[in-house]
Structure formats: structure tokens, C-alpha cells
C-alpha positions in Angstrom: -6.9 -99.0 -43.1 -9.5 -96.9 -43.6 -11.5 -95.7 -41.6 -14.6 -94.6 -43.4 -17.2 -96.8 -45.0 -15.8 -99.8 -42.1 -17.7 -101.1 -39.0 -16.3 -101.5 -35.8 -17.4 -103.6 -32.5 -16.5 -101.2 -29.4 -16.9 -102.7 -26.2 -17.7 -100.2 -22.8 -18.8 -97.6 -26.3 -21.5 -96.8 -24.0 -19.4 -94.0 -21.8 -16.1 -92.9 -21.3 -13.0 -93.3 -23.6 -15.4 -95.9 -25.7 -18.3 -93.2 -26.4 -15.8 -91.0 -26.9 -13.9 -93.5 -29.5 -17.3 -93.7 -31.3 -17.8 -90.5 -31.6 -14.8 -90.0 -33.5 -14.3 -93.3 -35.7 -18.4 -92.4 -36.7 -17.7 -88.6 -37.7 -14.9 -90.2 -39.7 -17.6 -92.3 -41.7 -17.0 -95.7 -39.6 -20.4 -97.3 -38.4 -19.9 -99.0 -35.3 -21.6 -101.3 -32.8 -21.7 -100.9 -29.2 -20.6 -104.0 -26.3 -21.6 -102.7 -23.1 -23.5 -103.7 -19.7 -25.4 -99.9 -20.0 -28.3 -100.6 -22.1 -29.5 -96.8 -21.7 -26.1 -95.6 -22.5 -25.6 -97.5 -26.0 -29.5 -96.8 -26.9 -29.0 -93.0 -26.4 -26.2 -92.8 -28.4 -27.4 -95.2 -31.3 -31.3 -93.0 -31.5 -28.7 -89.8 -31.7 -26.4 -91.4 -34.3 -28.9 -93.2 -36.3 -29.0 -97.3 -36.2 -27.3 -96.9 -39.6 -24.3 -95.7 -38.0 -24.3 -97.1 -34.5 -26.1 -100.3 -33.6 -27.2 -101.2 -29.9 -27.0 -104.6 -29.5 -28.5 -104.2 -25.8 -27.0 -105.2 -22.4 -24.4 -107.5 -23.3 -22.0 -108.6 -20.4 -18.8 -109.7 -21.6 -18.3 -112.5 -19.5 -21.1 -114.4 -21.1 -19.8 -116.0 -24.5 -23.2 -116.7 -25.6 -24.1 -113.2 -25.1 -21.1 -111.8 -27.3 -21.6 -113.9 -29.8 -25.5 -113.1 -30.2 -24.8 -108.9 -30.3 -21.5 -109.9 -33.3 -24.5 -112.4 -34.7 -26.7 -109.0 -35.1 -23.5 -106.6 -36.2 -22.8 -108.6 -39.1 -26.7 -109.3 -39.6 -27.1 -105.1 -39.6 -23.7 -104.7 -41.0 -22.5 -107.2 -43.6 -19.0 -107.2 -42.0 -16.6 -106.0 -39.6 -13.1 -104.6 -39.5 -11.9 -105.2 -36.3 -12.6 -104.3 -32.7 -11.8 -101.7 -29.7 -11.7 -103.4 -26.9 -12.5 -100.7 -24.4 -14.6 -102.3 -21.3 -13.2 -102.9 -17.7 -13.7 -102.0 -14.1 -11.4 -100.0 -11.7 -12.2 -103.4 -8.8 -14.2 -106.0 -7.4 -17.5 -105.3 -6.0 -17.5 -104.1 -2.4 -19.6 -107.7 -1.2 -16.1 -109.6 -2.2 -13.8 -109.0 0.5 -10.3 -108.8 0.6 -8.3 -110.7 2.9 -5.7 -110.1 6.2 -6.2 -107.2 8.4 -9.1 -105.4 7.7 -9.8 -107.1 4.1 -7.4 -104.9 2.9 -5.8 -107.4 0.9 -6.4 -108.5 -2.6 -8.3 -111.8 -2.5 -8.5 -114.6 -5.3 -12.2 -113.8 -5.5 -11.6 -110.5 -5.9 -8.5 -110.9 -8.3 -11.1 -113.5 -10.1 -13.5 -110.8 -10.7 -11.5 -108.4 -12.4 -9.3 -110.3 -14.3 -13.2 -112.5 -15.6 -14.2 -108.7 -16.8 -10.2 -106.9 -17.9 -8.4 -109.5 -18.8 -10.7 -112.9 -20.5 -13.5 -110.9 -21.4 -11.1 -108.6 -23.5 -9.0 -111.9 -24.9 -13.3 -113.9 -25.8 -14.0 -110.9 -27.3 -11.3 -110.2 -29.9 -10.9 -114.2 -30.4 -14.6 -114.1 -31.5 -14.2 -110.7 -33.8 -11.2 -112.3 -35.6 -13.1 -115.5 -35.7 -15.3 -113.6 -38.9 -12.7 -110.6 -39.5 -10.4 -113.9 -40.7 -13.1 -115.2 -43.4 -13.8 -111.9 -44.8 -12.5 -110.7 -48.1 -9.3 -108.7 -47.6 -9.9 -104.8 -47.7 -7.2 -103.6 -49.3 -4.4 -104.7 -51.7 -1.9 -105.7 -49.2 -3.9 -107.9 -47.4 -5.4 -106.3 -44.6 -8.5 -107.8 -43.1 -8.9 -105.4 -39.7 -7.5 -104.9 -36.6 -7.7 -105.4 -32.8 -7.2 -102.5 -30.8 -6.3 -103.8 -26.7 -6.7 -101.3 -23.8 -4.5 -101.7 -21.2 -3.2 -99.3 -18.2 0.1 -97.6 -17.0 -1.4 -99.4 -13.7 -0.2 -102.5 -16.1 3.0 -101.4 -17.0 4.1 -100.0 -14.1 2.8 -102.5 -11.3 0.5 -101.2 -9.7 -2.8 -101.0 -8.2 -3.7 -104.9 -7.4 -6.1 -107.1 -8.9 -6.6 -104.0 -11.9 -2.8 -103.2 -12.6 -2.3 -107.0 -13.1 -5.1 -107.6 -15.1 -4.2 -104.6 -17.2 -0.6 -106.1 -17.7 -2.2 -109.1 -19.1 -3.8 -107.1 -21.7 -0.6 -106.0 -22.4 0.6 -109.3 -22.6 -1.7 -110.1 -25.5 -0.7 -107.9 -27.7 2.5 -109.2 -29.6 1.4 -112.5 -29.2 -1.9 -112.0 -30.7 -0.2 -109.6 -33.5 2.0 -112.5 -34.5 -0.7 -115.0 -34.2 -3.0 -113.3 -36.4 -0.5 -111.8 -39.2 -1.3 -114.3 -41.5 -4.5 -113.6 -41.7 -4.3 -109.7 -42.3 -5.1 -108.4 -38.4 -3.3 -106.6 -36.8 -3.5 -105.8 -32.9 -2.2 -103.1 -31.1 -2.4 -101.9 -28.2 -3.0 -98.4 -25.9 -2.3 -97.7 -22.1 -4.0 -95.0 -21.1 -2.7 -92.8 -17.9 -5.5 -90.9 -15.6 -8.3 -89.9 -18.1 -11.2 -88.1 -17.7 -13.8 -91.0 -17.6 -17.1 -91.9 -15.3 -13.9 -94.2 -13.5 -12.2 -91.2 -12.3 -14.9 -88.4 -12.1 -16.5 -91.3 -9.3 -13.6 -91.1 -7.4 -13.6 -88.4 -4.0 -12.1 -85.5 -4.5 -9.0 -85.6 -3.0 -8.2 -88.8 -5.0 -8.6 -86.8 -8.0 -6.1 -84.2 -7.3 -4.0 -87.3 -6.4 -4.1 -88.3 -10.1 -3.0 -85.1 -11.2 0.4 -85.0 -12.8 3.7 -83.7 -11.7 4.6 -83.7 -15.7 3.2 -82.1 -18.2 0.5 -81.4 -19.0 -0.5 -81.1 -15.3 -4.3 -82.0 -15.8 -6.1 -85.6 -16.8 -5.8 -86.7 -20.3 -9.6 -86.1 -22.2 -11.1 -89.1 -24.2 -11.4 -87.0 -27.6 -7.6 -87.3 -26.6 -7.9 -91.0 -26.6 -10.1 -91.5 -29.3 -7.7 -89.3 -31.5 -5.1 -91.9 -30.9 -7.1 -94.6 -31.7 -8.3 -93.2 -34.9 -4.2 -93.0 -35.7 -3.7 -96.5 -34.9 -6.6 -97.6 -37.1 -5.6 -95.7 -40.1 -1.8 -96.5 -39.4 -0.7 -100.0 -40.6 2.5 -100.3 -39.6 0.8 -99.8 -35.8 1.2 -103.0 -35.2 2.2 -105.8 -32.0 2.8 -102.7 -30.2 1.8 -100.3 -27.3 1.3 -97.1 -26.8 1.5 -95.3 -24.1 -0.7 -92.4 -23.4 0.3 -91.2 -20.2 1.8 -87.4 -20.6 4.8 -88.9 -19.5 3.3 -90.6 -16.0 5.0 -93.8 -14.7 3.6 -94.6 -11.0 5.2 -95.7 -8.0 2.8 -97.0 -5.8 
């Protein structure tokens, strides 16, 4: 696919690996349209960009269908069309005013597992169900077939089973993806999928100190991955067609334990 001259919905494009994704897909020649809670965030980047190249569609949360469907209902209103989605939103837990459960509510609750999974895992599936739900009507933009693409965001907390309620909310992202690549085919989407490893995002930066030096590698490279990084990698899955029901880990060769 290319990647120039297409638009692309980017949920959480307000920060982090998202604003960093933007930044890349838009120096490419991509417009794209930002999903995210942070109002300021998106507007700051669409005023430097130009709302000819990034579009704020204000503070959307991705919980709320109705919502979603009103900032996709001004994308293709600014737009015309769209050629897909990254799907980069989420949260590292619940709220602290949801407690746990057993001794000292230090174990994941259902309200707390509730919350995430709402935000990481059915938030990620509404939005890329309502995305392919135009991507799948629209004229086909090349010569074999291909109508767009949904890129998924999971974790290494997914794959590798950790960190409850986000490691398994993150592995049902990474559920999705083959099922959702086969599901879709006909239609000329494809979906892939990328699980990131400790990055360099407001997520981690938030975090005390001596948790970050925790996240540090023992492989290399011994340092946290950088979301041009990430954003590099999702510009190669975009352009890349056979990238397809798949995931990729980036993870500098990671795999946790704990």
C-alpha cells in the first residue's frame, strides 16, 4: 500500500508511540486523523501539521460507540476516505478508586479487569470493526485489490503472560489478529499486528525511577525502544502487503518472566 496521498484513523495519536506514528506516516505524505481522550494533545499537533494533514476530531473516548462513530463521520467528511487504522490507545491499569481484591487489594479484581479490557481490548476490536465498516465499501486502491489495513497494538506483557488485567487484555489484541485477517481478506484488508517491549512513552517515563531501570534490558540493545522506532515499523507494515494476520514483535529480544 502506499502510503502517500492515504488517510489514516490513529487512535491515542495524541502522545506516545501514536504521535510518534503520525509523525512519520504524515512526513511520508499520509494525512491522518487523531482518536484520543487528550483534546490539547491532538489540537497541538493538528495547528502544527495543518488540518489538511492531521484532523482533530476532539476528545473522543473510545468506549463510547456513538463517539467514534461521529469523529470517523468527520474523517471521511474532511477526508473523502480512509485506508485503514492504527489502533494505538490503551492504559497501563485501572484507576486507583477501583480496588483490587484479597490482602491488601492487591489482587486483580473483575472491576478492575473490566476496565482495562472496556479501554485495550473492545475499544481496539469497536474501533477497527467501524473503520472497516467504510474501508470495505470504498473503491479498491490498487490493482490487486487492496482496500486498507488494520494495524493492532498489542504487548510482550500479552505474549508472555504477564502483568494482570493489561498482559491479558493485550493478549486479546493479539488474539484478533488472524482472525480478523481472515475475516476481512475478502474484502482487501488486511490486519496485522505489533507488540511492542518497554518503549519510551508518557506510560513508562510516569513510572518511579527505580521501575524504569527495572525495564531496562539484559539484551541488546540495553536501553528502551524509541517510538520513531515504532513508527518506523509501522510505516513497514503499511507499505508491506504480504504483512499480513501476523505479529510482530518489537521487543529487542525481551520475553518476561514475571
Amino acid at each position: 500500500m502506499k502510503i502517500s496521498g492515504n488517510t489514516f484513523i490513529v487512535t491515542g495519536g495524541a502522545s506516545g508511540l501514536g504521535e510518534s506514528t503520525i509523525r512519520k506516516i504524515v512526513g511520508q505524505g499520509a494525512n491522518a486523523v487523531i482518536i484520543d481522550l487528550n483534546e490539547e494533545g491532538a489540537k497541538k499537533l493538528s495547528e502544527e501539521f495543518g488540518e489538511d494533514r492531521v484532523l482533530a476530531t476532539g476528545s473522543v473516548n473510545v468506549t463510547d460507540e456513538a463517539q467514534v462513530e461521529k469523529a470517523l463521520a468527520l474523517a471521511v467528511e474532511h477526508f473523502g476516505t480512509l485506508a485503514g487504522a492504527i489502533i494505538c490507545h490503551g492504559v497501563a491499569g485501572a484507576m486507583p478508586s477501583i480496588p483490587g481484591f484479597g490482602p491488601n487489594n492487591a489482587l486483580t479484581s473483575f472491576q478492575q479487569m473490566k476496565f482495562v479490557s472496556d479501554i485495550n481490548y473492545l475499544a481496539v476490536f469497536s474501533v477497527a470493526q467501524k473503520v472497516v465498516e467504510i474501508v470495505m465499501k470504498q473503491e479498491p486502491l490498487n490493482e490487486e485489490g487492496e482496500r486498507g489495513i488494520i494495524v493492532l497494538v498489542s504487548s510482550v506483557a500479552g505474549l508472555d503472560g504477564s502483568t494482570s488485567a493489561y498482559g491479558p487484555s493485550k493478549a486479546a489484541v493479539a488474539g484478533l489478529v488472524l482472525p480478523l485477517a481472515r475475516e476481512w481478506a475478502p474484502f482487501g484488508i488486511r490486519v496485522a499486528g505489533i507488540a511492542p517491549g518497554y518503549f519510551v512513552t508518557p506510560m513508562t517515563t510516569n513510572l518511579p525511577e527505580e521501575y524504569q531501570s527495572m525495564l531496562i534490558p539484559n539484551v541488546f540493545p540495553k536501553r528502551l525502544g524509541l517510538p520513531t522506532e515504532f513508527a518506523n515499523t509501522v510505516s513497514y507494515v503499511l507499505e508491506n502487503v504480504m504483512v499480513n494476520g501476523s505479529i510482530l514483535r518489537l521487543d529487542a529480544g525481551v520475553r518476561l518472566t514475571y
